[in-house]
C-alpha positions as CSV (number, residue, x, y, z in Angstrom):
1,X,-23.9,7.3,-104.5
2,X,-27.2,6.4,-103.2
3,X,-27.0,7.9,-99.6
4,X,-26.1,10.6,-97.8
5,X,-22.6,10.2,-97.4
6,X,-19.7,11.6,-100.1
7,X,-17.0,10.7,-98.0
8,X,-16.2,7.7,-95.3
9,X,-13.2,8.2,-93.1
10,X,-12.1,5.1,-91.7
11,X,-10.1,3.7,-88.1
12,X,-7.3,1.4,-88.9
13,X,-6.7,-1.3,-86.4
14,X,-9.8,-2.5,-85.4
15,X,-11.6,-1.3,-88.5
16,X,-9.7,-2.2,-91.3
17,X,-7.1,-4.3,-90.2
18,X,-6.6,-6.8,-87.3
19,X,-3.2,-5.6,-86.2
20,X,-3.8,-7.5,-82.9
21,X,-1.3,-10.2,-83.1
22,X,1.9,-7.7,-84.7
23,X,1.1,-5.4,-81.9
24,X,1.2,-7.7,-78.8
25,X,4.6,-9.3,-80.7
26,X,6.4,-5.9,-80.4
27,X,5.0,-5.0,-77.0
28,X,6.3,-8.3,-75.8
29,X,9.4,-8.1,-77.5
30,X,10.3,-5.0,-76.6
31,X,9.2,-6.1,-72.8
32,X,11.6,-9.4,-72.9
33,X,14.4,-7.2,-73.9
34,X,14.1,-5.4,-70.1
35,X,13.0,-8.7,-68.4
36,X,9.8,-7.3,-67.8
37,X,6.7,-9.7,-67.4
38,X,4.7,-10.1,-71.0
39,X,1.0,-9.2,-71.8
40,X,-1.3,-11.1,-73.1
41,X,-3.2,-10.4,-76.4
42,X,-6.6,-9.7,-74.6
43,X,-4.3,-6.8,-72.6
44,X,-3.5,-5.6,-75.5
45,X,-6.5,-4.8,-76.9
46,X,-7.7,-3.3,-74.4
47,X,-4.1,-0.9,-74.2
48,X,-4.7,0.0,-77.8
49,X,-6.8,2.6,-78.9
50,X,-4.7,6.1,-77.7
51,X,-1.6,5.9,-79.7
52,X,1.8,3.9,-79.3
53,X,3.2,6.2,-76.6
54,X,-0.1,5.3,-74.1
55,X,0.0,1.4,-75.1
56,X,3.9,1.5,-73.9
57,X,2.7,3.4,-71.2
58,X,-0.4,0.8,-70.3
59,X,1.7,-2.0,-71.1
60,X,5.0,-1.4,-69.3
61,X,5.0,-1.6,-65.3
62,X,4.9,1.7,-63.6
63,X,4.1,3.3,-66.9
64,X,6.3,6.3,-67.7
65,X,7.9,6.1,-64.5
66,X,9.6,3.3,-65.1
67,X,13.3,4.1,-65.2
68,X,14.1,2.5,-68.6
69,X,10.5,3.7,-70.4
70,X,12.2,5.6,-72.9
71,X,14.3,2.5,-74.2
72,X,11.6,0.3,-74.1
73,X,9.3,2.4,-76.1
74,X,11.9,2.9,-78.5
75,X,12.6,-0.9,-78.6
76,X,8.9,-1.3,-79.1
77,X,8.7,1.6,-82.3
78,X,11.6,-0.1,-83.7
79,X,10.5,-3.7,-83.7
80,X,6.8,-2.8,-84.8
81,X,8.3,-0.8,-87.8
82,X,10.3,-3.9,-89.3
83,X,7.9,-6.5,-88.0
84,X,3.9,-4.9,-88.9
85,X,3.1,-6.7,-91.2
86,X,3.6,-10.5,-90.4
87,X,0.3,-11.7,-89.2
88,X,-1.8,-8.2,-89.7
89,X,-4.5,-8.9,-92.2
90,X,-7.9,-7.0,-93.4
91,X,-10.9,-8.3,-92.1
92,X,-13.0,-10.1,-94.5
93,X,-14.8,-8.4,-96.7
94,X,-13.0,-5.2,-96.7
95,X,-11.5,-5.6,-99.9
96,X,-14.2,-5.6,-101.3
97,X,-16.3,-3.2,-99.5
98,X,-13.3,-0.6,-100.4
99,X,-13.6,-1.4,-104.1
100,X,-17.0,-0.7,-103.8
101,X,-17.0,2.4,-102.7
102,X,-14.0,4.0,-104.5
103,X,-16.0,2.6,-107.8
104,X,-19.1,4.4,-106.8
105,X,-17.3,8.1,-106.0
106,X,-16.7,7.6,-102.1
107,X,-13.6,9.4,-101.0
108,X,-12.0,7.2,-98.9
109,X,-9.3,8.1,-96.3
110,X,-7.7,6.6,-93.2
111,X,-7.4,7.9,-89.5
112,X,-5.6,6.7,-86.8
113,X,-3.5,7.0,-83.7
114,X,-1.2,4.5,-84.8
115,X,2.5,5.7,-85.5
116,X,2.3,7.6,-88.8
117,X,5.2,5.4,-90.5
118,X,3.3,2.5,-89.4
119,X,0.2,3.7,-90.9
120,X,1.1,5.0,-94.4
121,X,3.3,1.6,-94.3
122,X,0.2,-0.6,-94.6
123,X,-1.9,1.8,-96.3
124,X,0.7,1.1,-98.7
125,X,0.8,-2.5,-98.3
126,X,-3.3,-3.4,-98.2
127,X,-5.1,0.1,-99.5
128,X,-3.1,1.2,-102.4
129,X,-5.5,2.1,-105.4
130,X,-8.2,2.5,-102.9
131,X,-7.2,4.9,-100.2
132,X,-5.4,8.0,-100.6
133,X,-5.1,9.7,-98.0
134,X,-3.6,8.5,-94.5
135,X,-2.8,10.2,-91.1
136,X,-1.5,8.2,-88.4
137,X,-0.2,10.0,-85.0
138,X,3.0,12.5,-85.6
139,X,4.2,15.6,-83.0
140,X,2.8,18.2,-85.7
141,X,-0.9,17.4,-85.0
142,X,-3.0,16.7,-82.2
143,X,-4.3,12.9,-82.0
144,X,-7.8,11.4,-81.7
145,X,-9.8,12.3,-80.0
146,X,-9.1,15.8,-80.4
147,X,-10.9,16.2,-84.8
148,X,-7.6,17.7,-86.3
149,X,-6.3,14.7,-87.7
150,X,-10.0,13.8,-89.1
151,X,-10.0,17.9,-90.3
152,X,-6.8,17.6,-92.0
153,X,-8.0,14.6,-93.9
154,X,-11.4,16.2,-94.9
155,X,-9.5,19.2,-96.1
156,X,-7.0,17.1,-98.4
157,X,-10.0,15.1,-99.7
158,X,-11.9,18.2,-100.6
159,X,-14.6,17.2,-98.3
160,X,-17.4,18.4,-95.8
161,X,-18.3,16.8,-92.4
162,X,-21.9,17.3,-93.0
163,X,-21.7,14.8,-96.0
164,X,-18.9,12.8,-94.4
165,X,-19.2,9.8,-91.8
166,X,-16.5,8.4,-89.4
167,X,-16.1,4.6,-89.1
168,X,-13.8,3.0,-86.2
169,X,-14.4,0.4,-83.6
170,X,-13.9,2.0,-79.9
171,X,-14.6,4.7,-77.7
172,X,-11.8,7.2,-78.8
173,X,-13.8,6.9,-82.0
174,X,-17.1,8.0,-80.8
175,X,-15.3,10.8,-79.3
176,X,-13.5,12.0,-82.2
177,X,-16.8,11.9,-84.1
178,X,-18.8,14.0,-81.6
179,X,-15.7,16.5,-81.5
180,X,-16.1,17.2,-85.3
181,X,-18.7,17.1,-85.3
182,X,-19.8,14.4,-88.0
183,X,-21.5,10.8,-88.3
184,X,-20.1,8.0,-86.8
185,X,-20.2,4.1,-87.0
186,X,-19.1,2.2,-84.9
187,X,-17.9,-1.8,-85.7
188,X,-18.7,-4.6,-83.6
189,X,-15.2,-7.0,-84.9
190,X,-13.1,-4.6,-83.6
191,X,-10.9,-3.9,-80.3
192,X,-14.1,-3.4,-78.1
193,X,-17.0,-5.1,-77.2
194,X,-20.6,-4.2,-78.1
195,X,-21.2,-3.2,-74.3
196,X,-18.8,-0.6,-74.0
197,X,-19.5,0.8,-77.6
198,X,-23.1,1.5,-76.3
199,X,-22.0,2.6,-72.8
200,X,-20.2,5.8,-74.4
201,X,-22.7,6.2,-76.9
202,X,-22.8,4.3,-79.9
203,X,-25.6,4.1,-81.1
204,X,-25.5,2.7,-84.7
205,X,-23.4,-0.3,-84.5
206,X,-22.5,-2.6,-88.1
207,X,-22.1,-6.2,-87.0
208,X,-20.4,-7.5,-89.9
209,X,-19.0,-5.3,-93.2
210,X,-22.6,-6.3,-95.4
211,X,-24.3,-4.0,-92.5
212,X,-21.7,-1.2,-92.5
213,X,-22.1,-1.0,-96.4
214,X,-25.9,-0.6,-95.9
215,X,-25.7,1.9,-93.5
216,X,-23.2,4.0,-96.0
């Protein structure tokens, strides 16, 4: 390891993944079973980012309030868990970038405020041999942006912010980073666009995963 970083702590969907298309399936899904009107993909996106509980919430009319939210969201956990994986795919490059890494001494670990079934599922599934460690969103442990998930994952890893880097692709990102406090990087492929990255603060942005690797 050439740089300053030991460790790299990585965002799933977004970062590693384009989860995109599985996610807007189950929303919709879970919305034609209520005869509620469907999102698009581009809502999606921009409903992802805060967990599964606020997408539902973004995604569903009336939110919360809606007098059959709790089925719904339920309808939407169940489908995503037995449907995740049929379009989701890593982005190019990340493979390899991932290899890399673990072959140099990186420890590696994933993030996220996606379901914690769901993330340890395709950590499973893509990451296996690379990534060992995975934290998704679960009742025991405050989410992103709040740093304990990002804590508990330096902690199992052995690891120290101050030689550690966070890399995701959206706002909640940037904020978990600053909360740490530790590194952050944010991706340009991702959920967001470039403007709103640099509007809350980013300000080193990889463009493709060649970049990201140089900046690690």
């Amino acid at each position: 390891m050439e740089g300053k970083y030991r460790t790299v702590i990585f965002d799933l969907d977004g970062t590693l993944l384009d989860t995109l298309d599985d996610l807007t399936a189950s929303v919709n899904a879970a919305l034609a079973g209520h005869g509620l009107p469907l999102r698009s993909k581009d809502e999606v996106r921009r409903f992802v980012g805060n967990g599964v509980l606020r997408l539902m919430e973004r995604a569903v009319p009336g939110g919360h309030d809606h007098p059959d939210f709790e089925q719904i969201y339920q309808d939407f956990r169940e489908d995503y868990g037995q449907h995740c994986n049929e379009k989701t795919k890593p982005y190019p490059g990340i493979l390899k970038l991932l290899g890399r890494l673990k072959e140099k001494g990186y420890g590696l670990a994933i993030v996220s405020n996606k379901a914690d079934f769901a993330v340890n599922t395709l950590r499973e599934i893509y990451f296996d041999g690379l990534i060992d460690v995975a934290i998704g969103e679960r009742e025991t442990i405050r989410k992103k942006p709040a740093p304990d998930t990002v804590l508990a994952a330096l902690e199992r890893l052995g690891a120290d912010a101050g030689t550690a880097v966070y890399v995701g692709d959206s706002e909640v990102d940037l904020e978990t980073a600053a909360n740490v406090p530790m590194d952050e990087i944010a991706v340009t492929w991702g959920f967001r666009d470039v403007a709103l990255l640099k509007e809350r603060g980013a300000d080193r942005l990889a463009s493709d995963v060649e970049e990201l690797e140089r900046m690690l």
